[in-house]
C-alpha positions in Angstrom: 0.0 0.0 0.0 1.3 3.4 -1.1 2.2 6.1 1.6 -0.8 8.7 -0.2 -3.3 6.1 0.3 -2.5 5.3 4.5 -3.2 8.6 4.8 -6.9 8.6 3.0 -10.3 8.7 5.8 -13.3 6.8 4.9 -16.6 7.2 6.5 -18.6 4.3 6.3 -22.5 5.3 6.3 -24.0 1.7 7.3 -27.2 1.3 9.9 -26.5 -2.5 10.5 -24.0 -2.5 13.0 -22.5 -6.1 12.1 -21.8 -5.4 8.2 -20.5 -2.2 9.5 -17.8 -3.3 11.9 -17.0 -6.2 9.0 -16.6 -3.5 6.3 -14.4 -1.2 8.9 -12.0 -4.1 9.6 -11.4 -5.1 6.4 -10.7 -1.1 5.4 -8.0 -1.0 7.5 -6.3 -4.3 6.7 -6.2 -2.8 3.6 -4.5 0.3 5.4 -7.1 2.7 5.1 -8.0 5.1 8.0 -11.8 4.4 9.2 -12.4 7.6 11.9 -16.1 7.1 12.1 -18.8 4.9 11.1 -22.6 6.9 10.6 -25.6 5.2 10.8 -28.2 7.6 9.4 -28.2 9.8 6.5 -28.2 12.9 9.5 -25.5 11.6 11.3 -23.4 10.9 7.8 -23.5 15.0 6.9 -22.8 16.0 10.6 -19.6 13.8 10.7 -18.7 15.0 7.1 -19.3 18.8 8.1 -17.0 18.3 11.2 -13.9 16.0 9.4 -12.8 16.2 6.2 -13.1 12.7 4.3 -11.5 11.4 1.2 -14.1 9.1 0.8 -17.6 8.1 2.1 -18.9 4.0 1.5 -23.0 4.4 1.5 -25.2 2.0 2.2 -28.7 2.8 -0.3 -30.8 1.8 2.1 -30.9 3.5 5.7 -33.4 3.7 8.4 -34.6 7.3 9.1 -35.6 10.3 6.9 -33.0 10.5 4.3 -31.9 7.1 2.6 -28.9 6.5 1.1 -29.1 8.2 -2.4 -30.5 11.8 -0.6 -27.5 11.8 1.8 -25.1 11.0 -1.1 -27.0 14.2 -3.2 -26.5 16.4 -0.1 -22.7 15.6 0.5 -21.9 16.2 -3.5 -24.0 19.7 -3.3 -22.4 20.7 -0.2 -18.9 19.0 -0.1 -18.3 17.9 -3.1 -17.0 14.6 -0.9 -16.6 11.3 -3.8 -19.6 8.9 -2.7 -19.1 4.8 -3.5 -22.6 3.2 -3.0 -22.9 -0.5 -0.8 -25.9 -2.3 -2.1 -27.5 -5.4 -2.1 -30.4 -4.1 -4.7 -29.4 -4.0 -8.2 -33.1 -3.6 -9.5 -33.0 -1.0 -12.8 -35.1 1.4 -10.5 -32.6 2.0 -7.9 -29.4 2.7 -9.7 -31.2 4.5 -11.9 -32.3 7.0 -8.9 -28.6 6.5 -7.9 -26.9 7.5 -10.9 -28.0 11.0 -10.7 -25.7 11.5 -7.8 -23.1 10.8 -10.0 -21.4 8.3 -7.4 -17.8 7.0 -8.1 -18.5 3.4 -8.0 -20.7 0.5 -6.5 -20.2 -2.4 -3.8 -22.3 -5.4 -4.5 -23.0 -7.5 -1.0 -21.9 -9.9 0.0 -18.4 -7.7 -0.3 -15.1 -9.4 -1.0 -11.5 -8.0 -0.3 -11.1 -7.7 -4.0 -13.5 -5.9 -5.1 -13.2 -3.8 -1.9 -9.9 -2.8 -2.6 -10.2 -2.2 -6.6 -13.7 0.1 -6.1 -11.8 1.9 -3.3 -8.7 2.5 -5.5 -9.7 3.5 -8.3 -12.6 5.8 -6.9 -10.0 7.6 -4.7 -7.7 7.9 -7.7 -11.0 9.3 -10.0 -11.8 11.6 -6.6 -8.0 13.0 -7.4 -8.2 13.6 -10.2 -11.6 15.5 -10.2 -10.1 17.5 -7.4 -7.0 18.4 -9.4 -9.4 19.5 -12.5 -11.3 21.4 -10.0 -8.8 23.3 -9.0 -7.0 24.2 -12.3 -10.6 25.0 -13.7 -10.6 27.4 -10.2 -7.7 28.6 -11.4 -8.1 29.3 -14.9 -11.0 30.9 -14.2 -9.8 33.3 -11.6 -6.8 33.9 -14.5 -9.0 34.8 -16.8 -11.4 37.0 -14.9 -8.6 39.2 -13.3 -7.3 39.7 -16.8 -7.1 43.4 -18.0 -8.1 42.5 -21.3 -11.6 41.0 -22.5 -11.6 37.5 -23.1 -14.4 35.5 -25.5 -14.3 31.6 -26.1 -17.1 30.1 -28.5 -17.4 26.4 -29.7 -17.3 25.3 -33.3 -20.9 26.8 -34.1 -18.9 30.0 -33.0 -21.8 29.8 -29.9 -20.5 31.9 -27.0 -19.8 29.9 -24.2 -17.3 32.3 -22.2 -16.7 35.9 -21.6 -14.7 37.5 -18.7 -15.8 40.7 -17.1 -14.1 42.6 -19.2 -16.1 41.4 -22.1 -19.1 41.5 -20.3 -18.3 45.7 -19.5 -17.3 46.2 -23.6 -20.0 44.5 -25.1 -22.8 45.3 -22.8 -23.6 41.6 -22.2 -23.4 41.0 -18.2 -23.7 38.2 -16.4 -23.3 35.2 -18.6 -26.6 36.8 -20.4 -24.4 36.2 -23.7 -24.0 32.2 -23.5 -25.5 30.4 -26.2 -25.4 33.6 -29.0 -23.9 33.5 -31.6 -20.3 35.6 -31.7 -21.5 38.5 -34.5 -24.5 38.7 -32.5 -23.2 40.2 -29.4 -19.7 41.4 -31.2 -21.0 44.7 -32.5 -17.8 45.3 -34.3 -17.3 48.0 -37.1 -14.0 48.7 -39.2 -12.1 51.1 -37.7 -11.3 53.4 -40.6 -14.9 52.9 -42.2 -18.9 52.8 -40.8 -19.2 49.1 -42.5 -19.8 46.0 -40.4 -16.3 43.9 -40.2 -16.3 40.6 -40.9 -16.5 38.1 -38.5 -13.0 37.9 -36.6 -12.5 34.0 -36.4 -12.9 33.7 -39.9 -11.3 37.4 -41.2 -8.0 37.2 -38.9 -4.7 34.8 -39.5 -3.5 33.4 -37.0 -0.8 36.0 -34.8 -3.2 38.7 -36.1 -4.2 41.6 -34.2 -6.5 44.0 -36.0 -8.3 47.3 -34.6 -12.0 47.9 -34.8 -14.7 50.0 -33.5 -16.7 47.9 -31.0 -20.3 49.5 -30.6 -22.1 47.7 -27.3 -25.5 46.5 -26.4 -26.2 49.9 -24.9 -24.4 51.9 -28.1 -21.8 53.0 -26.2 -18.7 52.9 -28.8 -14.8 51.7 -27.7 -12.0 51.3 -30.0 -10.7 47.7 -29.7 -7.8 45.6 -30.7 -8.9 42.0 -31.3 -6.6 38.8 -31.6 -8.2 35.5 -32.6 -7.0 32.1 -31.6 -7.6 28.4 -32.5 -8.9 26.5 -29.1 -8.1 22.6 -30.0 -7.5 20.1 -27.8 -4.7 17.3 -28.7 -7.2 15.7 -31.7 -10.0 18.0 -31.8 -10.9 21.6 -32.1 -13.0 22.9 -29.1 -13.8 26.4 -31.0 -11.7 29.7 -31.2 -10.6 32.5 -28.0 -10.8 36.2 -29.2 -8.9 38.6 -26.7 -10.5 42.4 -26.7 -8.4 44.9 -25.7 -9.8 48.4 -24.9 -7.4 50.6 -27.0 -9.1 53.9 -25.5 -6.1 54.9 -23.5 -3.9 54.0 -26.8 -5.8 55.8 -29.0 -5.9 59.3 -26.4 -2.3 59.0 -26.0 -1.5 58.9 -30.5 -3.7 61.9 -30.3 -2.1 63.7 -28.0 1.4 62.9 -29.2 0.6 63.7 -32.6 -1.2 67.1 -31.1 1.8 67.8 -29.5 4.3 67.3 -32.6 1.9 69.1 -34.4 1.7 71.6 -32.4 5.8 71.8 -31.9 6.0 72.1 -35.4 3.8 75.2 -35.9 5.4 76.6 -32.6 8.8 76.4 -34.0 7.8 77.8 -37.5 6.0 80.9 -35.7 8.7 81.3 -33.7 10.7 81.7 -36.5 8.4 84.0 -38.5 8.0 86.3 -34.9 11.8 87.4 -35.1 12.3 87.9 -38.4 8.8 89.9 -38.3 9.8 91.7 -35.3 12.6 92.9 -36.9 10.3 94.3 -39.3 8.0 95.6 -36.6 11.2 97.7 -35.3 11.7 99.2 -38.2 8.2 100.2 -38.7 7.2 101.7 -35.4 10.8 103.8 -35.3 9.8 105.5 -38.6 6.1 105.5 -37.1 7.5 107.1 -34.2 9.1 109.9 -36.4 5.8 110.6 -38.5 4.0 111.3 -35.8 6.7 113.6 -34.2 6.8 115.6 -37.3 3.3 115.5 -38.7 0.0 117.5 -37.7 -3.5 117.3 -38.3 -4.4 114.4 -40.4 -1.3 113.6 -41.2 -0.5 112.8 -37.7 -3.7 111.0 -37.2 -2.9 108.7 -40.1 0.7 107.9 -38.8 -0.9 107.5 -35.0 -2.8 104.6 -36.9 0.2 102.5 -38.7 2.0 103.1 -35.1 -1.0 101.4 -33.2 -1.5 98.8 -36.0 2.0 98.1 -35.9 1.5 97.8 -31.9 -1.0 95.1 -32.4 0.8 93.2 -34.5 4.3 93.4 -32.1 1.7 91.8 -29.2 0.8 88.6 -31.7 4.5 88.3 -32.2 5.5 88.3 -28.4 2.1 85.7 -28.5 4.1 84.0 -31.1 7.1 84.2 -29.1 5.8 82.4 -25.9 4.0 80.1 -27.9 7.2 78.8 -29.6 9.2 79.3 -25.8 12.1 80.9 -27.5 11.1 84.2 -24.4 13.5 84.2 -21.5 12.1 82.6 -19.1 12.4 83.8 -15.0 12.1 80.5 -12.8 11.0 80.6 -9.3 9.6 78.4 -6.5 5.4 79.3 -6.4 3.3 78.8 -3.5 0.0 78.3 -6.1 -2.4 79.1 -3.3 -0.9 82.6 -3.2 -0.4 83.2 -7.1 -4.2 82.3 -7.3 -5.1 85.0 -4.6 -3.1 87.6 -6.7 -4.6 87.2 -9.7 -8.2 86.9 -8.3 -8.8 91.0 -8.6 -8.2 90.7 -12.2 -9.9 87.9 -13.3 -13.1 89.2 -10.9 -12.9 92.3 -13.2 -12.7 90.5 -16.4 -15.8 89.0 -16.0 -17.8 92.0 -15.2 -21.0 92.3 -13.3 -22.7 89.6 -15.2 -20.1 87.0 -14.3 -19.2 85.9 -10.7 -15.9 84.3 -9.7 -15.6 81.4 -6.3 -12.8 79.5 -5.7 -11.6 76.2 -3.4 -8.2 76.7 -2.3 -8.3 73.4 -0.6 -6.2 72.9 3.1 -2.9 71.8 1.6 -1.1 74.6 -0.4 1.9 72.9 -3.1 4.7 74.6 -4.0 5.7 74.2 -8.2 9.0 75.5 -9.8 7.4 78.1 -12.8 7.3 81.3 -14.5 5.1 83.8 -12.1 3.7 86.1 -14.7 3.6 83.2 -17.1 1.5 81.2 -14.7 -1.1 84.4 -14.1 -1.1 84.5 -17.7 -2.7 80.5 -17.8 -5.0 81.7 -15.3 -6.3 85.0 -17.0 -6.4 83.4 -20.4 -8.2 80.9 -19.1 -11.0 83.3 -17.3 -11.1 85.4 -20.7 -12.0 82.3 -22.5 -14.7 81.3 -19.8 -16.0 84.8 -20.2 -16.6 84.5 -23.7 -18.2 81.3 -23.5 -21.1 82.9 -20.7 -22.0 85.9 -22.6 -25.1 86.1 -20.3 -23.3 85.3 -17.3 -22.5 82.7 -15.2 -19.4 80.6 -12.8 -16.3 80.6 -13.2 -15.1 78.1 -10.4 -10.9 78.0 -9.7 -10.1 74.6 -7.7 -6.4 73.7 -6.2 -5.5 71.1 -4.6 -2.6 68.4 -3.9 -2.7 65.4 -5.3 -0.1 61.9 -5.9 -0.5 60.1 -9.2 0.7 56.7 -9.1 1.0 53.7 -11.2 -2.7 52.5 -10.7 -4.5 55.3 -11.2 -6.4 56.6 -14.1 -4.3 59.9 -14.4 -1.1 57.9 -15.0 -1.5 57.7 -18.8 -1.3 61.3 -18.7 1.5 61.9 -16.8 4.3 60.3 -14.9 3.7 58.8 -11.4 4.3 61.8 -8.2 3.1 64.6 -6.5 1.4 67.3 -8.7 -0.7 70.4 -8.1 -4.0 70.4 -9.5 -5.7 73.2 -10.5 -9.3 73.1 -12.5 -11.0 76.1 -14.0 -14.6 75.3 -14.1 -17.4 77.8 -16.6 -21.1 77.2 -16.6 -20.9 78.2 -20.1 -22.4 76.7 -23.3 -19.7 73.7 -23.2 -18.2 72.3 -26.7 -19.1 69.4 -29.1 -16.7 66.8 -29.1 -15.1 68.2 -32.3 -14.3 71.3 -31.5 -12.9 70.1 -27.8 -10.2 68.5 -29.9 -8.9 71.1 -31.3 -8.8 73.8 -28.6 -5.2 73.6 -27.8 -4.0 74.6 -32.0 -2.7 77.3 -32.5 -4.7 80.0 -34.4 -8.3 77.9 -34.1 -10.9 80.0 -32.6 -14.7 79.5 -32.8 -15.0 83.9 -32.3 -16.1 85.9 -35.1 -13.6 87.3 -37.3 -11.6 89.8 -36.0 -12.5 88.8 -32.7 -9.0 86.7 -31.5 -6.4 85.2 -32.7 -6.6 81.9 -31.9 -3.6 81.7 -29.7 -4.7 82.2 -26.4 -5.4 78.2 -25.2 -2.3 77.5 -28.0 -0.1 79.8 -24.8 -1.7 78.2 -22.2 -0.9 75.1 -23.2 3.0 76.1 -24.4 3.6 77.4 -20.7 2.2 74.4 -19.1 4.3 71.9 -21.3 7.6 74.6 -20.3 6.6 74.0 -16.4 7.1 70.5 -17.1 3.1 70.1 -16.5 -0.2 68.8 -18.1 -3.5 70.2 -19.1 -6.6 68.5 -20.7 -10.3 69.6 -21.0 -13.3 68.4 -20.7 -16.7 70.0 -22.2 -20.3 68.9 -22.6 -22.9 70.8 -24.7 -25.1 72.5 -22.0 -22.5 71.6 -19.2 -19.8 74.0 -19.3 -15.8 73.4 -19.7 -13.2 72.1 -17.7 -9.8 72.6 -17.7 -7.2 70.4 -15.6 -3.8 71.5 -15.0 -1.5 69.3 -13.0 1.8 71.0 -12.0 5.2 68.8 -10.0 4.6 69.3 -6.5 8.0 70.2 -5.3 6.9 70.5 -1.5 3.3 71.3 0.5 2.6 73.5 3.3 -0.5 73.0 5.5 -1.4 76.2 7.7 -3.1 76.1 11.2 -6.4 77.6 10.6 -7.1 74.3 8.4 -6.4 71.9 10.6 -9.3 70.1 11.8 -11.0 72.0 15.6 -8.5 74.8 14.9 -9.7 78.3 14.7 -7.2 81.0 13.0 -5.1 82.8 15.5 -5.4 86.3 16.6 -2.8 88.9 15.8 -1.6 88.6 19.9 -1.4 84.9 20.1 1.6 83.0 20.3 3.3 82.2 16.9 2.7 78.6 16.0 5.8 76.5 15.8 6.5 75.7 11.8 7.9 72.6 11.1 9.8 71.5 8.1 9.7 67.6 7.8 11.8 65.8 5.2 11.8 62.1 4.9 12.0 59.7 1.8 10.0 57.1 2.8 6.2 57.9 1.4 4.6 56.1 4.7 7.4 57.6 7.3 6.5 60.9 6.2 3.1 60.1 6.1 3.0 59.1 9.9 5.4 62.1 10.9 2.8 64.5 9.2 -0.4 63.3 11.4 1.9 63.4 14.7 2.9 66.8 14.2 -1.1 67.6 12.3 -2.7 66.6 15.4 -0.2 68.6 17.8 -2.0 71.6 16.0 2.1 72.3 14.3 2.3 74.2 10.8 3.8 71.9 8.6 6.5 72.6 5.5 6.6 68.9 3.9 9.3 67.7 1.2 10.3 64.3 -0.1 14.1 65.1 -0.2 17.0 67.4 0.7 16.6 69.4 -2.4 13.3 70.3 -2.0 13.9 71.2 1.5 15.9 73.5 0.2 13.7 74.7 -2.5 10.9 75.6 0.6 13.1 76.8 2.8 14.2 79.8 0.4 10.9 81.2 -0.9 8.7 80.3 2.1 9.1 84.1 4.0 8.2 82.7 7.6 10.3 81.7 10.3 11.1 77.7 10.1 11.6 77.0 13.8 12.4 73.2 13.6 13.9 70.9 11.0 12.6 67.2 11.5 14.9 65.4 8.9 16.1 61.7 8.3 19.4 61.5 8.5 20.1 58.9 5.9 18.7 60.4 2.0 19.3 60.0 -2.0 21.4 62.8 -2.9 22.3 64.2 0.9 22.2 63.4 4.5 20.6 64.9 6.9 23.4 66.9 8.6 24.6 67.9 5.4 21.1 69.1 4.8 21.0 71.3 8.1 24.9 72.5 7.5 23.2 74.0 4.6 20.4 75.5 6.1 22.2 76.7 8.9 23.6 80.1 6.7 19.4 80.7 5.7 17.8 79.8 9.0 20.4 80.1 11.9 17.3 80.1 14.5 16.4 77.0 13.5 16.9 74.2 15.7 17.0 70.2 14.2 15.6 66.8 15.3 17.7 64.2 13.5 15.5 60.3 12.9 17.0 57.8 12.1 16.6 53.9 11.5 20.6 53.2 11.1 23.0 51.6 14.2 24.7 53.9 16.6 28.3 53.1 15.3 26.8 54.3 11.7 25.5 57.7 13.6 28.2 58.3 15.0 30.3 58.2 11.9 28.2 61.3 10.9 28.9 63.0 14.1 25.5 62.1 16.0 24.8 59.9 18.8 21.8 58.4 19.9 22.2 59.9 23.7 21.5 63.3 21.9 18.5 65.2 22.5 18.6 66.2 18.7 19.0 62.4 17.4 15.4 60.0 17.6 16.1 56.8 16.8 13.3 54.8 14.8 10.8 53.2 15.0 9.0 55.3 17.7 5.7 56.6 19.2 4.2 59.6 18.4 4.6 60.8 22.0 8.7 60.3 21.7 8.8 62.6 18.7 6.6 65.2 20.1 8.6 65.1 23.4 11.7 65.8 21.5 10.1 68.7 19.4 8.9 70.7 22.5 12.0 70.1 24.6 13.9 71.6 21.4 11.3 74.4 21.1 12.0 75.2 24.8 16.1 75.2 24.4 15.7 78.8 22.8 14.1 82.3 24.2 10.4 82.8 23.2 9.2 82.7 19.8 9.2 86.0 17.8 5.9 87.4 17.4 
């Protein structure tokens, strides 16, 4: 007897205790393990739902309730437990009513050895086997549902017999509700390049071939699709064919968007190039203008005051032409966004006039981005200009920031590359934009106004300055809904201030100055931690992944920086190094060092862990906020 089969457990389901204790004995002289014997149908599930059996040998006819053959039908719908049936009927009528249960095998009495052992065998090794297709059926399936891509398999009538979620979401088929149809039936597929009906797939594709179509669902909702077919055979047969449906949407967004962007790089450059050799023109034109009207009167003059202020116009669309192509010098700073948006608020209030109204949601968290500050008013007022326009009666204009992190899962990383970013969205309750016209926004010289009205370059800028901050910005418009615009800027550091702090009410000019921290740590969920310590100790908080932008926030933000919580070990720079430099800017500022590394490695830096200024990791929130306050407290009062 093999090892595998000493280990197998047998319930034996028998109500006559004689032929039960017989069968039992010779089970285990054939080195099986018999832990219980049942002698109702009852008693049989309540032993199988407490012990896990390989195998159960039932008798067809038991006393009670439930005979034989229900018990058997109850174990396979709720256990799926292998059942071998001991019988001394063989009438047509009662293995007929047996068979349904699909049992494994059949014991005639009286039972012999032999064909004890050869119906035990080879239903324990059928019982394996079912269990291992189980489970690679378990696992297939699971496979192919958690696949990103759609997944159809049909048999040789090119009958649907599968579809994964996926499929079910693109075609507008849930819930198995497509088994049975035929493949062109619920495949509402279209050539891409063409309004025709394509051909069916399994028959139109060679083998290896991917092909893109326009897939239009049950509910006609329309996706752009890639569709591989394959051959599903088995070793002599074929089964049918597997298409796989890829949603190409994201694809498709992205070729646009490239070629917008070459396109547009390639009219930027040639403008570009037309601006200076026009402006040398221009030059030329307004110095002689210049002189006419110095020397002319009457309506002479008036004549040359007109070429000067046509010539004036036209040196605007060049400098237009200029930004557009980024050939203009361009003056780099560090921008608290919060605070640029409540500069230019006066303005773009006034541009809209009475008839337009103007709210914003600064959000708690203010980012700091690396940009162009009159550059990055001009996004915003071009932007308001063009929402006025678009509510000539009136309306919203609505101005969002906030602070977001893109990362590899999420929707906006097809856009952009995984980080922090600022997020600004200018919102109008205007007319909104059919779907044509929302792709062409961003070209330079299209306009929708009436002649004479713009030139065409003002979104064409916008979008030119945002590429040069190393940002993105896409729209979003629905006829009757209004426009969107979403700008996501790097987030080089974050500052969150008191007053939004949950419970907190701003301070009075008399109080106290709040402590301002400045915490710098690499690791995401460190900092993370670190940050609601210090939140809920009601500290203001200057936040930055890494020495360098550290240093970024600690030269343009114009308030005292009374501690520096840093880790000491960093990509680029350590954390004395980081305070060494600091020290010049911020000589009032005092420094916690954390750190996860061994004493001897500390100390090789200068710091021990017996200083006040050095907090070894991991520890509790009320450790760290110890060692702020007693740093707070080496030095006199804070400055009001």
């Amino acid at each position: 007897m093999q090892t595998a089969e000493l280990r197998k457990q047998i319930l034996l389901v028998e109500d006559e205790g004689l032929i039960a204790a017989d069968i039992q004995k010779r089970l285990e002289r054939l080195g099986y393990s018999v832990p219980a014997i049942a002698r109702s149908g009852e008693e049989a599930l309540r032993c199988a739902r407490s012990t896990s059996f390989d195998l159960v040998l039932m008798d067809i006819r038991l006393k009670g309730d439930m005979d034989g053959i229900a018990t058997a039908q109850a174990l396979k719908d709720e256990l799926k437990t292998p059942v071998v049936y001991i019988t001394a009927h063989s009438d047509p009528e009662t293995l007929d009513r047996a068979q349904l249960t699909e049992p494994f095998g059949y014991i005639l009495k009286p039972i012999g050895d032999g064909n004890l052992r050869s119906v035990v065998q080879i239903s324990l090794y059928k019982a394996e086997m079912e269990r291992r297709l189980r489970t690679s059926e378990a696992w297939l399936s699971t496979t192919l549902r958690s696949m990103g891509e759609g997944v159809i398999a049909t048999d040789t009538n090119g009958e649907i017999v599968f579809m994964n979620p996926v499929a079910d979401r693109i075609t507008g088929w849930p819930g198995g509700t497509a088994d049975g149809r035929l493949l062109m039936e619920v495949l509402g597929l279209f050539e891409e390049s063409a309004p025709e009906p394509a051909k069916n797939p399994i028959f139109d594709l060679l083998p290896g071939e991917n092909r893109a179509y326009t897939l239009v669902s049950r509910t006609g909702f329309k996706t752009p699709v890639e569709i591989g077919c394959f051959e599903n055979r088995s070793l002599d047969e074929v089964l049918g064919a597997i298409l796989v449906v890829r949603d190409i949407s994201s694809r498709k967004e992205m070729e646009t968007r490239l070629m917008q962007s070459h396109r547009m790089e390639a009219v930027a450059n040639m403008a570009g190039g037309l601006a200076h050799d026009f402006n040398n023109q221009l030059t030329v034109i307004l110095g002689y203008a210049d002189e006419l009207c110095n020397r002319l009167t009457n309506d002479d003059r008036e004549q040359a005051l007109e070429i000067r202020q046509a010539a004036s116009v036209a040196s605007s669309i060049t400098s237009q032409l200029l930004t557009l192509s980024r050939r203009e010098v361009v003056r780099w700073e560090v921008l608290n966004v919060t605070e640029l948006i409540c500069q230019v608020q006066p303005m773009i209030s006034h541009s809209l006039g009475k008839a337009g109204t103007l709210s914003t949601d600064l959000g708690s968290m203010q980012g700091f981005v690396r940009g162009d500050r009159n550059r990055l008013k001009q996004v915003l007022l071009n932007l308001a200009l063009n929402a006025r326009d678009a509510m000539p009666a009136g309306g919203e204009l609505r101005i969002e920031s906030s602070t977001i992190e893109v990362d590899a899962e999420s929707a906006a990383r097809r856009l952009c590359h995984p980080g922090p970013y600022v997020r600004l969205r200018v919102v109008d309750s205007g007319g909104g934009m059919e779907p044509a016209t929302l792709a062409r926004i961003f070209e330079p010289f299209f306009t929708t106004k009436k002649a004479g009205a713009g030139t065409g370059l003002g979104l064409s800028i916008v979008h030119s300055i945002i590429a040069q901050s190393g940002g993105y910005i896409s729209a979003s418009s629905e006829i009757g809904r209004g426009t969107s615009f979403e700008i996501l800027l790097p987030c080089i550091g974050t500052f969150h201030g008191l007053s939004a702090l949950s419970g907190q009410e701003p301070r009075s000019a008399g109080d106290d100055p709040v402590p301002t921290v400045l915490l710098v740590e690499d690791e995401d969920g460190v900092r993370r931690l670190m940050h609601g310590y210090l939140e809920r100790e009601g500290y203001q908080l200057l936040e930055a992944r890494d020495p360098a932008e550290a240093e970024l926030i600690a030269e343009v933000y114009t308030e005292p920086i009374h501690i520096l919580v840093t880790d000491v070990m960093m990509p680029g720079m350590t954390g004395p190094q980081l305070a060494e430099r600091l020290a010049p800017l911020r000589p009032e500022m005092k420094v916690l060092f954390v750190s996860g590394y061994r004493h001897d490695a500390l100390e090789q830096r200068g710091l021990s862990i017996q200083d006040l200024n050095v907090l070894s990791k991991p520890f509790p929130a009320s450790e760290l906020l110890r060692r702020v306050r007693m740093l707070l407290t080496l030095r006199a009062p804070l400055a009001q």
